[in-house]
N, C-alpha and C positions, 0 to 999 in steps of 0.2 A: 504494500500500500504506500504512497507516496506521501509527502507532507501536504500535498494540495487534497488528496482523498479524506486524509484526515482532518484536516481544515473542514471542508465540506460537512465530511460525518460529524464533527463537534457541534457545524451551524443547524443542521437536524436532530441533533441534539437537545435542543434549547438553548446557545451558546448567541448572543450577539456577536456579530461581525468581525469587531475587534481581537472577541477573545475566543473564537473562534482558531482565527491565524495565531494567535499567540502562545493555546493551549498545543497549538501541532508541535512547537518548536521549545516550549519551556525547558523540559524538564533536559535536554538536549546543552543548554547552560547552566545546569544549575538550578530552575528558578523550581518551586514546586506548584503544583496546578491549582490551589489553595491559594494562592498568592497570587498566579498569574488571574485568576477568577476577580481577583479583586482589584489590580491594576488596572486592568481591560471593563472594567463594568461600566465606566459613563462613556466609554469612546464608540458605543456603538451607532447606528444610524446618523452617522455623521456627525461625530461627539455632541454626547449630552440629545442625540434627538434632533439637532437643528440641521442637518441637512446638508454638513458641511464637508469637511475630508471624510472620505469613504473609512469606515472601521477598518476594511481590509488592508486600506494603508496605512493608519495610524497604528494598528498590530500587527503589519509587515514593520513598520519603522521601530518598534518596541524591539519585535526580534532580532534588526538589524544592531539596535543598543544590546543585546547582551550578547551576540555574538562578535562585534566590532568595537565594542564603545570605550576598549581603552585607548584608542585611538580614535579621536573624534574625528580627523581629517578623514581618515579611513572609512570610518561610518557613512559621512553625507555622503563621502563618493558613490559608495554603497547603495546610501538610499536614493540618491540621485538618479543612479542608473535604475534600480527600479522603478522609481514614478515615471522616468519614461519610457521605461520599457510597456507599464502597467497603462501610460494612456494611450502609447502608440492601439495596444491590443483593445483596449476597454472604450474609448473617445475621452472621457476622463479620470480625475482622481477626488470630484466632487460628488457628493452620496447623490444629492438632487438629478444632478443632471446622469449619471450612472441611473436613475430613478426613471425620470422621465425617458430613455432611450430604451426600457425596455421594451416597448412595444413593437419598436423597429429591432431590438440586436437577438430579441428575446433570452437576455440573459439572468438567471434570476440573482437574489445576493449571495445563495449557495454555490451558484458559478462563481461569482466572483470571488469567494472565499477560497475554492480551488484554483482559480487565476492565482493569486497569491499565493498561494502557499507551494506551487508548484514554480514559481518563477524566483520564489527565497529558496528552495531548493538550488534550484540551479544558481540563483550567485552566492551564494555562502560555500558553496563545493570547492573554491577554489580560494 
């Protein structure tokens, strides 16, 4: 199973967005899922509910902090490369408009949770 399957399977779970992605990858640093549960609780549907950065990314950008973050230079490059990898693929990294395009991308936020979590696979491999 990959970390985007698991991403996924967390958001069917009951898992909001954020901690969704963040549950695939915690324990992987360190962090424990009890924690990561509580970290990741207000970031979802576009932190706090407003509609703003997709949870997927703000709990890609968490995992890219405990896999990178003693290196902060390292990190952004990190997260950098995935927000655009993530909007190339997605149209955006905004929950709203990732919202409103499902009708046209039909993508739901359990895809997108698998977007991510398959895409921090691949840049943390190396």
């Amino acid at each position: 199973m990959t970390k985007g399957d698991l991403a996924k399977q967390n958001f069917g779970n009951g898992c909001n967005c954020a901690q969704a992605v963040l549950l695939a990858f915690c324990e992987d640093y360190g962090m424990d899922r009890q924690t990561a549960m509580m970290v990741a609780a207000s970031f979802g549907s576009g932190m706090g509910g407003l509609r703003e950065t997709c949870g997927t990314v703000t709990g890609a950008n968490m995992v890219i902090g405990l896999a990178k973050g003693k290196n902060r230079a390292r990190a952004n490059a990190v997260f950098r490369e995935f927000a655009a990898r993530f909007r190339e693929k997605n149209g955006s990294l905004v929950c709203r408009e990732l919202l409103a395009a499902r009708v046209k991308t039909r993508l739901t936020c359990a895809d997108l949770c698998k977007d991510a979590g398959d895409l921090l696979e691949e840049l943390l491999a190396d």
